[in-house]
C-alpha positions as CSV (number, residue, x, y, z in Angstrom):
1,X,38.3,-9.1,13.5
2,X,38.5,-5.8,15.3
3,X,36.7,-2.8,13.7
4,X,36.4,0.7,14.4
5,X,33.2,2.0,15.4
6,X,32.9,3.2,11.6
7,X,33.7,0.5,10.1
8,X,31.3,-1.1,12.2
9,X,28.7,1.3,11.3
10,X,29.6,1.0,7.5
11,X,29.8,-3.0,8.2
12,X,25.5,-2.8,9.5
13,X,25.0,-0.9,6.1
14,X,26.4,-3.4,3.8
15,X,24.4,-5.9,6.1
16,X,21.3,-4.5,4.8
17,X,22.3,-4.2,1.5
18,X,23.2,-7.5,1.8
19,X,19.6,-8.5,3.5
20,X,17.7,-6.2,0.7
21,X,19.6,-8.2,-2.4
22,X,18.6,-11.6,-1.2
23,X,15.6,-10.8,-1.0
24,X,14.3,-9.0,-3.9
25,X,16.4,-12.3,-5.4
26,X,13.7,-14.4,-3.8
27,X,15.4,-16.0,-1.1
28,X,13.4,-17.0,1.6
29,X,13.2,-15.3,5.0
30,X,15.1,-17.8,7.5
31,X,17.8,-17.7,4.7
32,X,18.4,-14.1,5.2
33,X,17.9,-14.1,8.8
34,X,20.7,-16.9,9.3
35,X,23.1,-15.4,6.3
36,X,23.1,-12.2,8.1
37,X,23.5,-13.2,11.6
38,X,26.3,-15.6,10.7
39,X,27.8,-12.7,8.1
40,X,27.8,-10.2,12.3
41,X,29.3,-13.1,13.9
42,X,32.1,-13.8,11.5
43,X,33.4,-9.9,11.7
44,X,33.2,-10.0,15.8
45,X,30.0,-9.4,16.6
46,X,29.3,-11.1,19.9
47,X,25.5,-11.1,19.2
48,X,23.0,-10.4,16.5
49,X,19.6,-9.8,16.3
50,X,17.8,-10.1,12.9
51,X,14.5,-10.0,12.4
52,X,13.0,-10.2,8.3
53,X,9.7,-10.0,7.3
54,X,9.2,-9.3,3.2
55,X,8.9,-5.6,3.6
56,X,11.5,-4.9,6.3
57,X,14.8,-5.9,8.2
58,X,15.9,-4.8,11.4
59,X,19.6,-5.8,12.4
60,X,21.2,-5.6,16.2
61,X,24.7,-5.7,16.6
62,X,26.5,-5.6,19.9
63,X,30.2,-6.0,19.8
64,X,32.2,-6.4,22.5
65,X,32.4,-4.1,25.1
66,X,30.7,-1.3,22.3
67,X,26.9,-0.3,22.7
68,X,24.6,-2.5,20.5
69,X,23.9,-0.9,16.9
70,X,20.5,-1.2,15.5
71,X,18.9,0.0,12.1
72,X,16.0,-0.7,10.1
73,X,15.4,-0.4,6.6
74,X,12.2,-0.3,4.2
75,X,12.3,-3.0,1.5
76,X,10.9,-3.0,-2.0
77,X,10.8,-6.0,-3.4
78,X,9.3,-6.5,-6.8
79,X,8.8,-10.3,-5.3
80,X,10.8,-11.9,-8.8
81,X,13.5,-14.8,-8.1
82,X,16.9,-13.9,-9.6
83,X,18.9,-17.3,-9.0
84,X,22.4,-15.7,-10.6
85,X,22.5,-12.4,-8.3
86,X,21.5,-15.2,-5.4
87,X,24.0,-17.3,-5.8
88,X,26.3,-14.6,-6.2
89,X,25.6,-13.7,-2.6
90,X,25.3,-17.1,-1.2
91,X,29.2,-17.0,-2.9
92,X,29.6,-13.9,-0.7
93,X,28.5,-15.3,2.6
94,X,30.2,-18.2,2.9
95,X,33.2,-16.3,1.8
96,X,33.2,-13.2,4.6
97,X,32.4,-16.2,6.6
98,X,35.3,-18.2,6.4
99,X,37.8,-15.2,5.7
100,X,36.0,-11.7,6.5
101,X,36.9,-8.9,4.1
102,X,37.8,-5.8,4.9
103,X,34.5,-3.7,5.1
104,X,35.1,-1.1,2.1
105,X,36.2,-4.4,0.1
106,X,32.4,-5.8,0.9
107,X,31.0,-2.7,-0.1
108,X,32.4,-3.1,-3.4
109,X,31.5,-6.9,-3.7
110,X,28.3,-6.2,-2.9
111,X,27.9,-3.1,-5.3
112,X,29.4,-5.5,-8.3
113,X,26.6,-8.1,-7.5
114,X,23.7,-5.4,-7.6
115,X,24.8,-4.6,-10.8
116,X,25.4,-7.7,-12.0
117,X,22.3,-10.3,-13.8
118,X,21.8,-13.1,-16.0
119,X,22.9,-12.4,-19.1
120,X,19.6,-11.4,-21.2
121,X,20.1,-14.7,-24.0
122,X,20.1,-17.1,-21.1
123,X,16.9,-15.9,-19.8
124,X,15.5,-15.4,-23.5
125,X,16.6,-19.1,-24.3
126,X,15.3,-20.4,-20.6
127,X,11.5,-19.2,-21.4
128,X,11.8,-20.1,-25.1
129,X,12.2,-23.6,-24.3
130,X,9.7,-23.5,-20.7
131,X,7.3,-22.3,-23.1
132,X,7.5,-24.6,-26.3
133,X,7.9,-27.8,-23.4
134,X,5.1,-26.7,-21.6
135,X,2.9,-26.2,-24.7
136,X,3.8,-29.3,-25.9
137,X,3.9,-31.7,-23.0
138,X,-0.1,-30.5,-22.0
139,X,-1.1,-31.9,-25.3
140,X,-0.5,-29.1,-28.1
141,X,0.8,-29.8,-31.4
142,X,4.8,-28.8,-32.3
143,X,3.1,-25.5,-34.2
144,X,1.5,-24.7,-30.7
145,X,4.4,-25.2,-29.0
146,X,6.1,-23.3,-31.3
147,X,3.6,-20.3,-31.3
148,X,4.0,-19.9,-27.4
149,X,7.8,-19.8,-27.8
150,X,7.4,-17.1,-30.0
151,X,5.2,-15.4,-27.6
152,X,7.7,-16.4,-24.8
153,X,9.8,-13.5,-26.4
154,X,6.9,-10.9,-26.1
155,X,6.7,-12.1,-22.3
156,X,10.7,-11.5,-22.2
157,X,10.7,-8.1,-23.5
158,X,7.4,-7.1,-21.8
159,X,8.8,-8.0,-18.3
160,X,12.3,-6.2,-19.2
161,X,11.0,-3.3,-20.2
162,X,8.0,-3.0,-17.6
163,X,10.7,-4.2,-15.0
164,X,12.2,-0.6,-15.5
165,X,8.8,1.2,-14.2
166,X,7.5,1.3,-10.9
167,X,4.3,-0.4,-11.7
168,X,3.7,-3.1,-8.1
169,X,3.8,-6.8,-8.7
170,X,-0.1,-7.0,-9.3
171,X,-0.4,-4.3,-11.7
172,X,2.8,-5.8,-13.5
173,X,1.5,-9.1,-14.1
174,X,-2.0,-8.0,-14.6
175,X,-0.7,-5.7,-17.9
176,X,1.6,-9.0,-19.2
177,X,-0.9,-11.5,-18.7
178,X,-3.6,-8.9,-20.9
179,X,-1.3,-8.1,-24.2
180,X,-0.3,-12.0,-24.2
181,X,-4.1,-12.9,-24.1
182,X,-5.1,-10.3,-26.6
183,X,-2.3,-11.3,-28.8
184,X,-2.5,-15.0,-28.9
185,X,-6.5,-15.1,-28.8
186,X,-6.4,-12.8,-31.9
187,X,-3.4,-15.2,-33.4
188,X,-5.6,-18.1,-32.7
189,X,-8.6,-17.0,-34.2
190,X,-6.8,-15.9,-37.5
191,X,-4.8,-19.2,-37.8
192,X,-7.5,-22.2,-37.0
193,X,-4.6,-24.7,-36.7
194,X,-3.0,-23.4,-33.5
195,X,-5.1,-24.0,-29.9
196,X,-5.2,-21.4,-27.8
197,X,-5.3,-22.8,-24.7
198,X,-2.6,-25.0,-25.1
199,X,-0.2,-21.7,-25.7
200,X,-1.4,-20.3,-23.0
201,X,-0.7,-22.8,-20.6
202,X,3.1,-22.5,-22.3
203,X,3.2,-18.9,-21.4
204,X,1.3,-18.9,-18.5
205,X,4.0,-21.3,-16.6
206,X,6.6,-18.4,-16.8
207,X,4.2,-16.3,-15.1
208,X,3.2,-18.5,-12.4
209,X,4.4,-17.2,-8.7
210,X,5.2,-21.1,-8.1
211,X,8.4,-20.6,-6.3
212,X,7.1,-17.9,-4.3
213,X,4.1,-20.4,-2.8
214,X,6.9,-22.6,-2.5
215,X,8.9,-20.2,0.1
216,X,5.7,-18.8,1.8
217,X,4.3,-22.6,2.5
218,X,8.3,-23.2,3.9
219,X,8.0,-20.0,5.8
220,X,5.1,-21.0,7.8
221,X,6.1,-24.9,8.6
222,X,10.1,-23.2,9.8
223,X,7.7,-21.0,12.4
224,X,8.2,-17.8,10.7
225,X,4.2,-17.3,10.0
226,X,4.0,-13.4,9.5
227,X,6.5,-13.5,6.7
228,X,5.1,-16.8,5.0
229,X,1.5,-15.6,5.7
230,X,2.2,-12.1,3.7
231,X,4.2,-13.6,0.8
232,X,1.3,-16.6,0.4
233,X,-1.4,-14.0,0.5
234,X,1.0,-11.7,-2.2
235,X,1.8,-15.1,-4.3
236,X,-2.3,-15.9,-4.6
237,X,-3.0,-12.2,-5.6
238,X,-0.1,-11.9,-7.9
239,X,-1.9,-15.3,-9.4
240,X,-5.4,-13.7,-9.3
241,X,-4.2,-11.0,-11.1
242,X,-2.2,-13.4,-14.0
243,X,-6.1,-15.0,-14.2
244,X,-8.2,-11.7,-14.4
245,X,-5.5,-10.3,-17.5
246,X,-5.8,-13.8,-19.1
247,X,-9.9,-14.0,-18.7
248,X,-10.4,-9.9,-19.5
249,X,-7.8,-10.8,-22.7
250,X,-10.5,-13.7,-23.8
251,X,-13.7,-11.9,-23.0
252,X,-12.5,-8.8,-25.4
253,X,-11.6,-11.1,-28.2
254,X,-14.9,-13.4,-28.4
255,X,-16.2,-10.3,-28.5
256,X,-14.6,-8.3,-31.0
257,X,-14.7,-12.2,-33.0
């Protein structure tokens, strides 16, 4: 596919567009790296250099018999997994792969998936039922598993609307993991029936970084160690942070009970 040295310029952009959505939809780094080399290959490229850690992505593209293009970009990544944006890309790929669109007709595809996400009833419903399984299957009653589903909504709406703020991962998850405790300590002690730490446990799972550990732990045994050492060491303070809200939440309400 021959492109003009605009388009080609245009066509690096939408690269790291490309690179920046996968990743802040938790895909892990030797997915993006291969996605976007075989993305530069597919429109002509003749070789491409990608290098991904969490935080940035660098992209060299040398087309034939034009100078190589390189351009880096800062990435902010709020370090949540986004499975319907991500397979909207993984859609994209494969696509531009087999049968390259024209770059202004990428642009738009990709704009279409930024703004796209799971509709909010799906992920509503999804932590519902995480929660009331999870409270349930670790030994709780039905009345604690129904207790943390209702507290599975607070966790919804508290992620959707702190989601809007710029607050880091750590700060994020250290606010949620407080009003839950608070809430469900002071629930607990008022209604002697319910366990607390049973509907904990059922909120706590949708808290977890567990898919994050996953990618880091797969980062480092695929040889990329900088970018699975930095996410592992991100995913345990993230999870230090979920523990320090949740034990701050207890201490305040044995005291105040």
């Amino acid at each position: 596919m021959e492109l003009t040295k605009s388009e080609q310029s245009e066509l690096l952009d939408c690269m790291l567009e490309m690179g920046d959505l996968l990743l802040d939809s938790g895909a892990e780094i030797s997915r993006v790296e291969d996605t976007l080399s075989r993305v530069g290959l597919a429109y002509g490229a003749q070789r491409m250099d990608v290098f991904v850690i969490p935080s940035i992505i660098s992209i060299s593209m040398e087309f034939p018999g034009d100078e190589s293009l390189t351009e880096t970009r800062r990435i902010h990544s709020n370090g949540l997994n986004d499975f319907y944006r991500l397979e909207k890309l993984n859609t994209l790929s494969r696509s531009c792969c087999a049968e390259p669109l024209p770059v202004r007709e990428l642009r738009t595809a990709l704009d279409r998936v930024a703004a796209g996400r799971k509709p909010f009833r799906v992920i509503l419903g999804g932590s519902v039922l995480a929660a009331f399984s999870f409270a349930v299957f670790f030994g709780g009653t039905v009345w604690d598993g129904l207790a943390s589903a209702v507290f599975a909504v607070a966790v919804v709406l508290l992620q959707e609307y702190l989601g809007r703020t710029e607050l880091n991962t750590v700060v994020f998850n250290l606010i949620i993991s407080l009003l839950i405790g608070l809430v469900v300590g002071l629930a607990s002690a008022m209604i002697p029936a319910l366990h607390m730490d049973k509907i904990l446990i059922g909120d706590i799972m949708l808290l977890i970084p567990g898919l994050a550990m996953t990618n880091a732990i797969r980062n480092i045994l695929v040889g990329n160690t900088i970018s699975g050492v930095v996410r592992l060491a991100e995913s345990l303070i993230w999870a230090a942070a979920l523990a320090g809200g949740f034990m701050v939440a207890l201490l305040i309400v044995g005291a105040l009970l």
